[in-house]
MDTraj code that builds the backbone (N, CA, C; nanometers):
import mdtraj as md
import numpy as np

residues = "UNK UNK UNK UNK UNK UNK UNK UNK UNK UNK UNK UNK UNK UNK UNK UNK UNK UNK UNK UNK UNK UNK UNK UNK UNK UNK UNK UNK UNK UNK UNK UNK UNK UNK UNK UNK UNK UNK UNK UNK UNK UNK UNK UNK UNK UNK UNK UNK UNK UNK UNK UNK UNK UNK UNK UNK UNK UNK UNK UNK UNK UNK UNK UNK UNK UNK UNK UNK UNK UNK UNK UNK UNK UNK UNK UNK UNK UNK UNK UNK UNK UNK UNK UNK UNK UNK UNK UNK UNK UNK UNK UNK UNK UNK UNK UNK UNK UNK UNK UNK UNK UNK UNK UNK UNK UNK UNK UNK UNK UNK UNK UNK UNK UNK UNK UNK UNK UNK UNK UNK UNK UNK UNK UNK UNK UNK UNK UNK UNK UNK UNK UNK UNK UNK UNK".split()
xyz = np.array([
    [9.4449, 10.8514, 13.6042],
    [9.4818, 10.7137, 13.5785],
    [9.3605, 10.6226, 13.5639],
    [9.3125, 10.6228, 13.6639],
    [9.1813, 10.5298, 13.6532],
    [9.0732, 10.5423, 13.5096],
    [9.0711, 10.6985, 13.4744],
    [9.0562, 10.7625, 13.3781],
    [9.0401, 10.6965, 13.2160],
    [9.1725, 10.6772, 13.1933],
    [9.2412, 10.5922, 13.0847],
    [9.1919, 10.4510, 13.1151],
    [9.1545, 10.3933, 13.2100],
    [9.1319, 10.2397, 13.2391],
    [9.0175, 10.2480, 13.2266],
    [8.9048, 10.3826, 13.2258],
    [8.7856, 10.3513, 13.1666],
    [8.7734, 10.3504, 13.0327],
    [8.8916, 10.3884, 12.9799],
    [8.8173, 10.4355, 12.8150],
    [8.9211, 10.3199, 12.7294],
    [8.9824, 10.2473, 12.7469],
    [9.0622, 10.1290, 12.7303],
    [9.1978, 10.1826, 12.6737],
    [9.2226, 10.2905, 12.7370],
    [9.3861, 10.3395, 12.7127],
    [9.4911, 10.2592, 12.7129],
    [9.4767, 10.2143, 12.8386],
    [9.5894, 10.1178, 12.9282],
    [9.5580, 9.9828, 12.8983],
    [9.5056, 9.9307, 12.8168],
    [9.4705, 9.7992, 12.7829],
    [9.5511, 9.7618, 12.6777],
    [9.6737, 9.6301, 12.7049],
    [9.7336, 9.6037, 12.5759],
    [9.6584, 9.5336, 12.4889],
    [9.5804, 9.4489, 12.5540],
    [9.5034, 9.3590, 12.4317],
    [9.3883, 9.4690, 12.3386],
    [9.3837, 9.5500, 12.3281],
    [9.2985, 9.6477, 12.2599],
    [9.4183, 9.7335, 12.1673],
    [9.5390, 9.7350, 12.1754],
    [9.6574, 9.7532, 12.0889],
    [9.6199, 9.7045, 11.9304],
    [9.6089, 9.8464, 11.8211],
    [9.5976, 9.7604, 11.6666],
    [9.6946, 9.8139, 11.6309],
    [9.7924, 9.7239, 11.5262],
    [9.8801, 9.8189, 11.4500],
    [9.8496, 9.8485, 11.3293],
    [9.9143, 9.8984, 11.2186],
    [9.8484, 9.9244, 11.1319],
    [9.9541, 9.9847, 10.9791],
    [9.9185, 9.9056, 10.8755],
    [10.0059, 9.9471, 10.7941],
    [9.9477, 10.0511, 10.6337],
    [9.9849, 10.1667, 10.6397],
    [9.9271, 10.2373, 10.5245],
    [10.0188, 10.2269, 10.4019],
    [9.9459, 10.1965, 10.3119],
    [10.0325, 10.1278, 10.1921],
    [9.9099, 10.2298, 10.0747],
    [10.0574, 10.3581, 10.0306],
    [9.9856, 10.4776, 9.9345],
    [10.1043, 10.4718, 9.9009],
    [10.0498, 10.5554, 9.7343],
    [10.1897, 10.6294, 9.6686],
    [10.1537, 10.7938, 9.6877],
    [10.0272, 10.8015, 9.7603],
    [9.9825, 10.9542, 9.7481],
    [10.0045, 11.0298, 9.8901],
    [10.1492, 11.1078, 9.9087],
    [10.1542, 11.1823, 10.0409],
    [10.0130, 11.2192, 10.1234],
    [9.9635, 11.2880, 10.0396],
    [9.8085, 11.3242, 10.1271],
    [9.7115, 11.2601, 10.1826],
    [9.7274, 11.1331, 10.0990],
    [9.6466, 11.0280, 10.1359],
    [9.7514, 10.9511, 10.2892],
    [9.8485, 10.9351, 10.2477],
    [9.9152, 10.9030, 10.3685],
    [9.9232, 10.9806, 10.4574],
    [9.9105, 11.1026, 10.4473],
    [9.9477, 11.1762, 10.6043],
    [9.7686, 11.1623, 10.6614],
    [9.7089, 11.1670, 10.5410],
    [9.5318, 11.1957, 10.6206],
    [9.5203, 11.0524, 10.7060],
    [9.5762, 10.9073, 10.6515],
    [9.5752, 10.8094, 10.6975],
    [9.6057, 10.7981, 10.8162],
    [9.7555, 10.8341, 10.8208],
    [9.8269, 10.8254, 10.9303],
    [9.7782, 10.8937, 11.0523],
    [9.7078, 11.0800, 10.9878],
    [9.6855, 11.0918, 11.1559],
    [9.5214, 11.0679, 11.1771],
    [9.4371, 10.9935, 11.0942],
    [9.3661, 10.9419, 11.1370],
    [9.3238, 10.8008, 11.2162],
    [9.4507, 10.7383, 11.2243],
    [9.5151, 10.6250, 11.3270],
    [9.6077, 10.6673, 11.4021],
    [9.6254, 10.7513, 11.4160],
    [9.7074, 10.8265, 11.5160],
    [9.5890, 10.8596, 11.6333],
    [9.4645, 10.9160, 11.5777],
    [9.4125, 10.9933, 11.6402],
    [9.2947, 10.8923, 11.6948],
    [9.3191, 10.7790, 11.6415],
    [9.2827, 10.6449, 11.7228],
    [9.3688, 10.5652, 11.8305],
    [9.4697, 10.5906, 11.8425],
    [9.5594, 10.5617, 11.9159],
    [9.5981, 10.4404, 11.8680],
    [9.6361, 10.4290, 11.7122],
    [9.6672, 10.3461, 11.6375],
    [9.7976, 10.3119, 11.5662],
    [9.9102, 10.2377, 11.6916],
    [10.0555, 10.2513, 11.5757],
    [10.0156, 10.1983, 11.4515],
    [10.0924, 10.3026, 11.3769],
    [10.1041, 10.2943, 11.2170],
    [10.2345, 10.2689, 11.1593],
    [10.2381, 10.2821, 11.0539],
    [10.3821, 10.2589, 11.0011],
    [10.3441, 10.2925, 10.8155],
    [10.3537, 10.3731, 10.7530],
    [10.3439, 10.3894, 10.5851],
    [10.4595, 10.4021, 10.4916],
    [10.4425, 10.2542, 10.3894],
    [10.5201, 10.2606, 10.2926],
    [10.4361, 10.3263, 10.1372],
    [10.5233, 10.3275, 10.0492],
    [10.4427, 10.3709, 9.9049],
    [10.4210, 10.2822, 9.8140],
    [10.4466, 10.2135, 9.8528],
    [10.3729, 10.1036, 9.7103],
    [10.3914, 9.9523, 9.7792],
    [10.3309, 9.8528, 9.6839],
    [10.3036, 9.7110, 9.7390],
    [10.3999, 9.6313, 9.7854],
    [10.5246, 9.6543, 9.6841],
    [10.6454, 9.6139, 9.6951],
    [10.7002, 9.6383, 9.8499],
    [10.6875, 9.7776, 9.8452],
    [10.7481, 9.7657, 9.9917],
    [10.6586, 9.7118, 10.1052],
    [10.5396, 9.7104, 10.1260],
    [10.4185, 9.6180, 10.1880],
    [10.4745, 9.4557, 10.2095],
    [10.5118, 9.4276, 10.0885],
    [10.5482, 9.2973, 10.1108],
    [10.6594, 9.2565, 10.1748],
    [10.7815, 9.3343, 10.1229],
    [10.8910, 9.3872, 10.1779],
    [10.8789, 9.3631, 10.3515],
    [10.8165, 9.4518, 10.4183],
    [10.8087, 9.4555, 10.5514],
    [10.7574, 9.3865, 10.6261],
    [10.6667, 9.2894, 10.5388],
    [10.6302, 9.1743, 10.6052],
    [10.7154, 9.0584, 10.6084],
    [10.7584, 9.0348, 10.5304],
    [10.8893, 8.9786, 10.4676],
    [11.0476, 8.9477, 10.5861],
    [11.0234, 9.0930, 10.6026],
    [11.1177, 9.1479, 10.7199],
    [11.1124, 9.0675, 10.8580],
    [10.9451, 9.0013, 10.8860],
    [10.9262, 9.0212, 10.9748],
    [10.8090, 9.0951, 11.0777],
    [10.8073, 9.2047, 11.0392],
    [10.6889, 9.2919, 11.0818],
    [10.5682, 9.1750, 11.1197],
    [10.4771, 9.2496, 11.1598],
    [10.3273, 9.2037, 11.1015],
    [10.2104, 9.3370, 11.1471],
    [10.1245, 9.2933, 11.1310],
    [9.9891, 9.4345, 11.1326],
    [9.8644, 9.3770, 11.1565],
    [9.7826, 9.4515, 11.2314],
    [9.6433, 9.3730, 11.2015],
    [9.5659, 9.4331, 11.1389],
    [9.6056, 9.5488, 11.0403],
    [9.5678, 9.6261, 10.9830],
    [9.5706, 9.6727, 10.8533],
    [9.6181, 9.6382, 10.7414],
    [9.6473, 9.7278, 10.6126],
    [9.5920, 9.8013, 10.5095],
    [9.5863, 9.9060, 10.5513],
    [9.5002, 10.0151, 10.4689],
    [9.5868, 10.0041, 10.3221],
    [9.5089, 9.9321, 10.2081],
    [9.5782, 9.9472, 10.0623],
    [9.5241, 10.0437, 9.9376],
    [9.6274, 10.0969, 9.9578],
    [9.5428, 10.1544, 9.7725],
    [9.5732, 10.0224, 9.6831],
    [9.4857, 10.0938, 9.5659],
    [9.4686, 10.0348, 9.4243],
    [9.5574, 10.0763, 9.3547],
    [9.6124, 10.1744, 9.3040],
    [9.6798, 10.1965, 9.2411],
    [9.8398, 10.3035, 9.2508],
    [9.9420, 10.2326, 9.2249],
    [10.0757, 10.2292, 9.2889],
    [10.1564, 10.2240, 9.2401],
    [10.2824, 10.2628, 9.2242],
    [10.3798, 10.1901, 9.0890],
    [10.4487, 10.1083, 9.1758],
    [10.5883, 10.0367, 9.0648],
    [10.5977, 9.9300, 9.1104],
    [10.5645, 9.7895, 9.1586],
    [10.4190, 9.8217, 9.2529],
    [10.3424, 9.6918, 9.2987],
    [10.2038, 9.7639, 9.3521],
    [10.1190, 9.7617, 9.2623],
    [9.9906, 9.7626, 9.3140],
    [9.8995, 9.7033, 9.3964],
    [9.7864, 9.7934, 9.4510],
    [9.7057, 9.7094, 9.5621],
    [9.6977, 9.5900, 9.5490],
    [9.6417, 9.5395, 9.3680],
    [9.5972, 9.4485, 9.3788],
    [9.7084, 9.3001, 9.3730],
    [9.8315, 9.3366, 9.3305],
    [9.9426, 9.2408, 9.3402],
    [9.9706, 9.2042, 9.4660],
    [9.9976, 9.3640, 9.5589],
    [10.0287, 9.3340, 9.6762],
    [9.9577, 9.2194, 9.7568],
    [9.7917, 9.2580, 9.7585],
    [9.7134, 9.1811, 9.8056],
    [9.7559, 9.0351, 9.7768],
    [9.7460, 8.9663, 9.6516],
    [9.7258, 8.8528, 9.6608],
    [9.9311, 8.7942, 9.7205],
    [9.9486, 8.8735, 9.6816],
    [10.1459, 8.8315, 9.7471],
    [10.1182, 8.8233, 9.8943],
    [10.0161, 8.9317, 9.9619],
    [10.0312, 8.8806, 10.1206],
    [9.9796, 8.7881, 10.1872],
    [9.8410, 8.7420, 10.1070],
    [9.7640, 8.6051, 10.1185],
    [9.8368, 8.5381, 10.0745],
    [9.9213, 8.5091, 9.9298],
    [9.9981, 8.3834, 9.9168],
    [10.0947, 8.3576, 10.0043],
    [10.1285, 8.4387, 10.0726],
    [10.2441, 8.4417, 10.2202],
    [10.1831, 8.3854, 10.3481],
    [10.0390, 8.4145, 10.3717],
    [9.9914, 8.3171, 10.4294],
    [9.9347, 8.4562, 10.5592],
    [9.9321, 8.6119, 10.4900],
    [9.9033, 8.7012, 10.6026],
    [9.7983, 8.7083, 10.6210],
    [9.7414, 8.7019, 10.7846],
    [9.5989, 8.7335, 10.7880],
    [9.5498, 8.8085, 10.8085],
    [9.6316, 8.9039, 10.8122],
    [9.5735, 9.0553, 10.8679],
    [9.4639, 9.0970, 10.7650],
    [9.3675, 9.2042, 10.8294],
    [9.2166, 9.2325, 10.7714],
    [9.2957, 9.3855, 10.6727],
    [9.2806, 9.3222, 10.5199],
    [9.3121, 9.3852, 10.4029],
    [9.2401, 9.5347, 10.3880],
    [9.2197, 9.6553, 10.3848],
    [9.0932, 9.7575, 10.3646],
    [9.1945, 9.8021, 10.2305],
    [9.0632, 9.8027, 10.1214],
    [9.1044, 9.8578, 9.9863],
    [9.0565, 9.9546, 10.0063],
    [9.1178, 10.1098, 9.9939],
    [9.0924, 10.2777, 9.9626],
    [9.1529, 10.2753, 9.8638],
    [9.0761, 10.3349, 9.7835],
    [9.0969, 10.3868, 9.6185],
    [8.9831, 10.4818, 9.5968],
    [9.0128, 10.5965, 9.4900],
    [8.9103, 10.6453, 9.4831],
    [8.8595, 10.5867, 9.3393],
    [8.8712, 10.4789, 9.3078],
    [8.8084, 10.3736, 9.2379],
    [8.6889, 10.3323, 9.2917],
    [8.5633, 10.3520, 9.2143],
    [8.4382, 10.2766, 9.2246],
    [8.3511, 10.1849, 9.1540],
    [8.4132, 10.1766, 9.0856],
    [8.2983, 10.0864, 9.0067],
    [8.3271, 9.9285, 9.0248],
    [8.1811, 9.8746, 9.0210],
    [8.2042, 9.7291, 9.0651],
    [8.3059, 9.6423, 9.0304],
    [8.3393, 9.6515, 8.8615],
    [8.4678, 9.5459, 8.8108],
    [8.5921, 9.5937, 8.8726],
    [8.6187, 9.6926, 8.9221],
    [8.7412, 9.7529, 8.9703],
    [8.7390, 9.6839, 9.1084],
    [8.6492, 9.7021, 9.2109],
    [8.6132, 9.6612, 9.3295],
    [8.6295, 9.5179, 9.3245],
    [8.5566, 9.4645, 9.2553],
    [8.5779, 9.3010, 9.2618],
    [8.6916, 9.2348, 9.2105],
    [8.7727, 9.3046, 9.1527],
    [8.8729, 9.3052, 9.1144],
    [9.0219, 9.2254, 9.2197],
    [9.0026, 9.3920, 9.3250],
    [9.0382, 9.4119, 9.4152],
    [9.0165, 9.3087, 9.5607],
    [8.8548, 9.2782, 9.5496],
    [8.8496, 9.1556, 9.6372],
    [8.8867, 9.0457, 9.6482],
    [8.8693, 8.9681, 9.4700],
    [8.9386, 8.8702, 9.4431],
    [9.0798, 8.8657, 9.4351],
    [9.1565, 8.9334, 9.4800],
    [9.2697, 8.9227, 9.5296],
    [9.2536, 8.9170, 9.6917],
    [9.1959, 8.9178, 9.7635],
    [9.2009, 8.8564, 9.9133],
    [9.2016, 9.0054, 9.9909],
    [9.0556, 9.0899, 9.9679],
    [9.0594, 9.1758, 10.0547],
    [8.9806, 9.1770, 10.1404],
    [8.9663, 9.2271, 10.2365],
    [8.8118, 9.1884, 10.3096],
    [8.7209, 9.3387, 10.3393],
    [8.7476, 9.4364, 10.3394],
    [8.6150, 9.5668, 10.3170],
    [8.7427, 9.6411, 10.2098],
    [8.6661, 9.7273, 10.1656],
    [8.6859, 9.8508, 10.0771],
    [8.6154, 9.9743, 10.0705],
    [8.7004, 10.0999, 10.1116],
    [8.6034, 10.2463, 10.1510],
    [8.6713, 10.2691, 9.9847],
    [8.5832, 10.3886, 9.9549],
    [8.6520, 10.5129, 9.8965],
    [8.7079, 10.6046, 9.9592],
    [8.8321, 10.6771, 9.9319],
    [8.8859, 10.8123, 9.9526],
    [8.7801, 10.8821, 9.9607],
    [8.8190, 10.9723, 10.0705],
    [8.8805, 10.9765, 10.1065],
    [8.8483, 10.9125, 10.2984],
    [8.8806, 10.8305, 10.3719],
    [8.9037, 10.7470, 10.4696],
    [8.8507, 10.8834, 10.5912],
    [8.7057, 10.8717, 10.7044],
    [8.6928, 10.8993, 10.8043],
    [8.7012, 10.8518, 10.8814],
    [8.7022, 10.9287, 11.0181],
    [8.7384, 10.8428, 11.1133],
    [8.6060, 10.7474, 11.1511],
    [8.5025, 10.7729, 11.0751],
    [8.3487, 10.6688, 11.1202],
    [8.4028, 10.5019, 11.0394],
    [8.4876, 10.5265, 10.9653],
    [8.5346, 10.4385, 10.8182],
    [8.5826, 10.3726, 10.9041],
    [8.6931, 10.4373, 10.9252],
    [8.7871, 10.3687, 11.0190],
    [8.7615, 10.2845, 11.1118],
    [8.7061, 10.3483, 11.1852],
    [8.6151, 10.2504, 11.3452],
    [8.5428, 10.2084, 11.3046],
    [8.5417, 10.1643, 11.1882],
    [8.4088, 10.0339, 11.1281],
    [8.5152, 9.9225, 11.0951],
    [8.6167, 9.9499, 11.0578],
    [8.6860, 9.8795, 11.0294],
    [8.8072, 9.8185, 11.1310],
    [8.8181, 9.8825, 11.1911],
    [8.8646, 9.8553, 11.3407],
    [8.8308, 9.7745, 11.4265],
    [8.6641, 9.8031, 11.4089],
    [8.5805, 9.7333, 11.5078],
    [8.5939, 9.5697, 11.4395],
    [8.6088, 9.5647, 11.3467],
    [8.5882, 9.4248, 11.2855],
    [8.7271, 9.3501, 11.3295],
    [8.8117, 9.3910, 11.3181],
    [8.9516, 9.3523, 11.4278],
    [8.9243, 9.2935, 11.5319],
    [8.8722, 9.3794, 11.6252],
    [8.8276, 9.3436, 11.7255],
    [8.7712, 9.2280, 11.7508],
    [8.6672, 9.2083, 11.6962],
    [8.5638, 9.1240, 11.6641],
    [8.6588, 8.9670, 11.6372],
    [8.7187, 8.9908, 11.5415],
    [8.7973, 8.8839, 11.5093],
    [8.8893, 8.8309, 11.5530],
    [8.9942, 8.9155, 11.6361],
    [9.0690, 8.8774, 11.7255],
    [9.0294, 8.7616, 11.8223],
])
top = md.Topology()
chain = top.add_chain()
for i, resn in enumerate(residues, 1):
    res = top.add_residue(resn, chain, resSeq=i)
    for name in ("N", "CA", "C"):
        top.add_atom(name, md.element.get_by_symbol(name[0]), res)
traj = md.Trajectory(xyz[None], top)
């Protein structure tokens, strides 16, 4: 017990949630249990539409891992639909899209970091940590 209270197990305010928004199974399951394996509730829909959808609902996240490209509603729609909603959660664009006009693309819709595919767990806890930080 005491154990877990050193390593911030038992701490609710250290609680992130986290929303993975892919149309690509693999990319979602690698997502998922790599916030899993942060001790990170998750929750993954497939495209933007439903992203918005669940916020919509209600939900919220301090987290949303987005792809770029999606049917229905892409990263980059999604993005600016959750800022025009007024969400503040910290945006991470994964795509295995690189090149700068694509990237800036993507920012100017209201993202705040962007990895490439495929997402480690060093990625992750960089991006995590900035949560933190901001909270």
């Amino acid at each position: 017990m005491p154990t877990s209270q050193l390593h911030g197990v038992s701490s609710p305010k250290c609680e992130v949630t986290a929303l993975v928004v892919d149309d690509d199974t693999v990319s979602q399951m690698i997502h998922h249990k790599l916030l899993n394996i942060l001790g990170i509730e998750n929750d993954v829909v497939v495209n933007g539409k439903q992203a918005v959808d669940i916020h919509l609902s209600g939900k919220k996240f301090d987290l949303i891992l987005m792809d770029r490209d999606m049917p229905v509603m892409n990263g980059i729609e999604a993005t600016k639909k959750l800022r025009d909603m007024g969400i503040r959660s910290t945006i991470a664009g994964v795509s295995s899209h690189s090149s700068s006009k694509e990237k800036q693309e993507f920012f100017e819709a209201g993202l705040d970091v962007y990895h490439e595919k495929p997402l480690s767990v060093a990625k992750l806890l960089s991006v995590v940590s900035k949560i933190k930080h901001k909270a």
